[in-house]
C-alpha positions as MATLAB code, in Angstrom:
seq = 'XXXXXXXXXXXXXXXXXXXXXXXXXXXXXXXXXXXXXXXXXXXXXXXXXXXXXXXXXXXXXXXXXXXXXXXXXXXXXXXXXXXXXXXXXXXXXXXXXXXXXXXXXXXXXXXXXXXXXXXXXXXXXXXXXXXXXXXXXXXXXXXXXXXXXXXXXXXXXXXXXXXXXXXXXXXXXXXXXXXXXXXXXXXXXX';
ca = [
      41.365  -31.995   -7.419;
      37.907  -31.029   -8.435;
      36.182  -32.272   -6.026;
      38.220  -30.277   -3.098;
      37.463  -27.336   -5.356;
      34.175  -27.905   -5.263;
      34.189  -28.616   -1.980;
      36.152  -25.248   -1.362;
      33.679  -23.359   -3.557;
      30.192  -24.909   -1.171;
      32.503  -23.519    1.942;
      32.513  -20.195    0.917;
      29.254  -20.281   -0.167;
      28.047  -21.450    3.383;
      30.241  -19.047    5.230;
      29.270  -15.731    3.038;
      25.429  -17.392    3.545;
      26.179  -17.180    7.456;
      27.732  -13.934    7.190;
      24.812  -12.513    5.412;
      22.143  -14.451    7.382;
      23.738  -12.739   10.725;
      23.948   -9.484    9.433;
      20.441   -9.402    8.048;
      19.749  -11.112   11.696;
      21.102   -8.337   13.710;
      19.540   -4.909   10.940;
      16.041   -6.496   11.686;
      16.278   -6.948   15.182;
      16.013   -2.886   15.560;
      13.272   -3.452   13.419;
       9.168   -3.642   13.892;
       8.710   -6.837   14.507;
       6.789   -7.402   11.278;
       9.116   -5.735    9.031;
      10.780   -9.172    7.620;
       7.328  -10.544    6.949;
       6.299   -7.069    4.982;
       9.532   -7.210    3.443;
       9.357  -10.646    1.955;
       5.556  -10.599    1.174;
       6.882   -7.174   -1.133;
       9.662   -9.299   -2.710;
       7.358  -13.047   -2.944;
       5.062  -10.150   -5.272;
       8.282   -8.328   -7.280;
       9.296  -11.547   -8.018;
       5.769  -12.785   -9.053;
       4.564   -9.488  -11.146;
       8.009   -8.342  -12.152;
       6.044   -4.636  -11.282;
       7.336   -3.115   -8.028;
       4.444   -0.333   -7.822;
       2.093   -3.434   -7.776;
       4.217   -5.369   -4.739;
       3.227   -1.758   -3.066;
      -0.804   -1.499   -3.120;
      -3.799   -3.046   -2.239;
      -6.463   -3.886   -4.850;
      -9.867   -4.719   -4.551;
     -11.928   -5.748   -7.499;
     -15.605   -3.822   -7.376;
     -18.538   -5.950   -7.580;
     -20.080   -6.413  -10.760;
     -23.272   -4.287  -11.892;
     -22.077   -1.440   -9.495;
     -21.251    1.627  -11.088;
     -18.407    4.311  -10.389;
     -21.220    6.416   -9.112;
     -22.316    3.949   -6.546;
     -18.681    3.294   -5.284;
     -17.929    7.156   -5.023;
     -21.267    7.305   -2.734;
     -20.366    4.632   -0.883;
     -16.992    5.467    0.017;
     -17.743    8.586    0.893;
     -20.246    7.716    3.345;
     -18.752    5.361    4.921;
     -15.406    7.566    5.217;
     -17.523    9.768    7.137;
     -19.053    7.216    9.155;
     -15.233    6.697    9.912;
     -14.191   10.027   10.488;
     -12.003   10.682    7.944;
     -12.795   13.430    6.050;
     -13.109   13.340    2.191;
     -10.742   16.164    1.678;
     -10.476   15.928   -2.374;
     -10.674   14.211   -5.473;
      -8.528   14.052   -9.208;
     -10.457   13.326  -12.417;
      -7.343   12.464  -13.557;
      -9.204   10.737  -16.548;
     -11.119   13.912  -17.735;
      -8.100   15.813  -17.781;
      -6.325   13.362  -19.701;
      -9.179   13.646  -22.252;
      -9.052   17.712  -21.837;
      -5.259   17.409  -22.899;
      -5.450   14.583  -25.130;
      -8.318   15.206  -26.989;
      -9.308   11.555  -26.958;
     -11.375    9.436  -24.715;
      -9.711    7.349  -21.828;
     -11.121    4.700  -19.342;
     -12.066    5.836  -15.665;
      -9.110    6.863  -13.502;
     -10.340    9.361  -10.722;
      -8.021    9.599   -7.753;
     -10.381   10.003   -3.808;
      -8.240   11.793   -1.131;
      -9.081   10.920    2.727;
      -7.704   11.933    5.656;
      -7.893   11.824    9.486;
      -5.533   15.482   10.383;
      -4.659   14.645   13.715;
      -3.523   11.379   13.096;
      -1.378   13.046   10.468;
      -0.147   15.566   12.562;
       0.872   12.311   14.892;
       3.005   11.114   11.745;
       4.514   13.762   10.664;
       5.817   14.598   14.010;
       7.343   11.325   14.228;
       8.935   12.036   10.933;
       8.714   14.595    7.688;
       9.084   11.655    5.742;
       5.004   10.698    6.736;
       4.034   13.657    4.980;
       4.395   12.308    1.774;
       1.772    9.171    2.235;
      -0.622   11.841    2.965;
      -3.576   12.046    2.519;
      -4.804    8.735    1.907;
      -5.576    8.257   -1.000;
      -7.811    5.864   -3.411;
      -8.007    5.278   -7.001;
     -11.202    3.966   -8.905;
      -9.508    2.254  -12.261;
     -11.472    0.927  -15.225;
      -8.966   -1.607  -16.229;
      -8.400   -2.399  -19.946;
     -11.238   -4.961  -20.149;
     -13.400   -2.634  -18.537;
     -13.846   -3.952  -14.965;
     -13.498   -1.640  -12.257;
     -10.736   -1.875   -9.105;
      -9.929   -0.199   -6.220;
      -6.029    0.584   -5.488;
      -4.408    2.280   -2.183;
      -0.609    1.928   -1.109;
      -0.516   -0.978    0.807;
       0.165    1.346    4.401;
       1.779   -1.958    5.723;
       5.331   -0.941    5.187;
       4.725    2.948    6.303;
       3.651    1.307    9.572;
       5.526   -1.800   10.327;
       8.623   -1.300    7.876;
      11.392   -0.085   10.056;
      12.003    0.826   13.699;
       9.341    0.106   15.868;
       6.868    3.110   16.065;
       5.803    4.408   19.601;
       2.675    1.833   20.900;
       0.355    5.145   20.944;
       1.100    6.400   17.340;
       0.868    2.608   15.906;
      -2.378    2.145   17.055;
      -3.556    5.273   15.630;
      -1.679    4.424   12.572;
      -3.287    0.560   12.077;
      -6.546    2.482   13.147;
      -6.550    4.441    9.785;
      -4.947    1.199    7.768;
      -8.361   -0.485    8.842;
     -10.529    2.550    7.887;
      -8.873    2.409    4.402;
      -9.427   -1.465    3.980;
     -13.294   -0.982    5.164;
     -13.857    1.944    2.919;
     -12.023    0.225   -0.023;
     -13.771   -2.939    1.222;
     -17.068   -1.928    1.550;
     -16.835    0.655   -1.220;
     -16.141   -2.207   -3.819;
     -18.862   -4.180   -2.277;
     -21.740   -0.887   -2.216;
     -22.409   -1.171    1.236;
     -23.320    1.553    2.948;
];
């Protein structure tokens, strides 16, 4: 008798594992045809950190002996070098100091952006307009060491339906200039 009810309970489990399987199967396939691969990389890293924000971003450790100055420099120039324009920063550190009246590690928040490419975006949806502009964070960890952090763009671009061949391209076009000016940035090359 408990046997054939366990045997009954790993028969349900394989049918509702089918159902689900096929129904996942058939959502996806109007999807990009990344999207499962972003999707489970994004879970493998929930799963791993426990910290959804940090299944969500890129971060790229900045070489040792550089300073914040010398990363600011650097991604600036090579942003231009790029063409996107540096169209802001947030000190977000000093005016935690201004408010707190205490000292606090570097946090200072670069804004980039590439305007017609967003204008692409946000004609494809509304929704775009809140990934923009690019942005990039220098952070002075707790031990001191400095990182660079962006939104991973990865699910922006391949995360749902398929976008339009023309505004993909332009998209992946500014996901590189991101990664070289993180990249490159953490690295002080100009």
């Amino acid at each position: 008798m408990i046997r054939n009810l366990f045997a009954l309970i790993g028969l349900l489990a394989i049918i509702l594992l089918a159902v689900v399987f096929f129904k996942v199967q058939g959502t996806l396939s109007h999807f990009d045809p990344k999207a499962g691969e972003v999707y489970l990389e994004m879970m493998e890293s929930i799963i791993k950190t426990r910290n959804p924000a940090a299944a969500t971003i890129w971060s790229v450790p900045v070489e040792e002996g550089l300073s914040a100055d010398d990363v600011d420099q650097t991604m600036k120039m090579v942003a231009n070098e790029l063409n996107m324009s540096f169209v802001g920063e947030l000190p977000t550190s000093k005016d935690i100091e201004a408010k707190s009246g205490k000292p606090y590690r570097l946090v200072k928040i670069y804004m980039f952006c590439n305007s017609l490419v967003a204008a692409q975006m946000i004609d494809y949806s509304d929704a775009f307009a809140a990934y923009m502009p690019c942005r990039i964070t220098l952070v002075e960890d707790k031990t001191g060491k400095l990182w660079l952090i962006a939104l991973n763009m990865d699910l922006m671009i391949y995360g749902g339906e398929p976008l339009a061949p023309d505004l993909k391209k332009v998209a992946e076009q500014v996901k590189d200039n991101m990664l070289e000016i993180m990249n490159r940035g953490a690295k002080g090359e100009f």
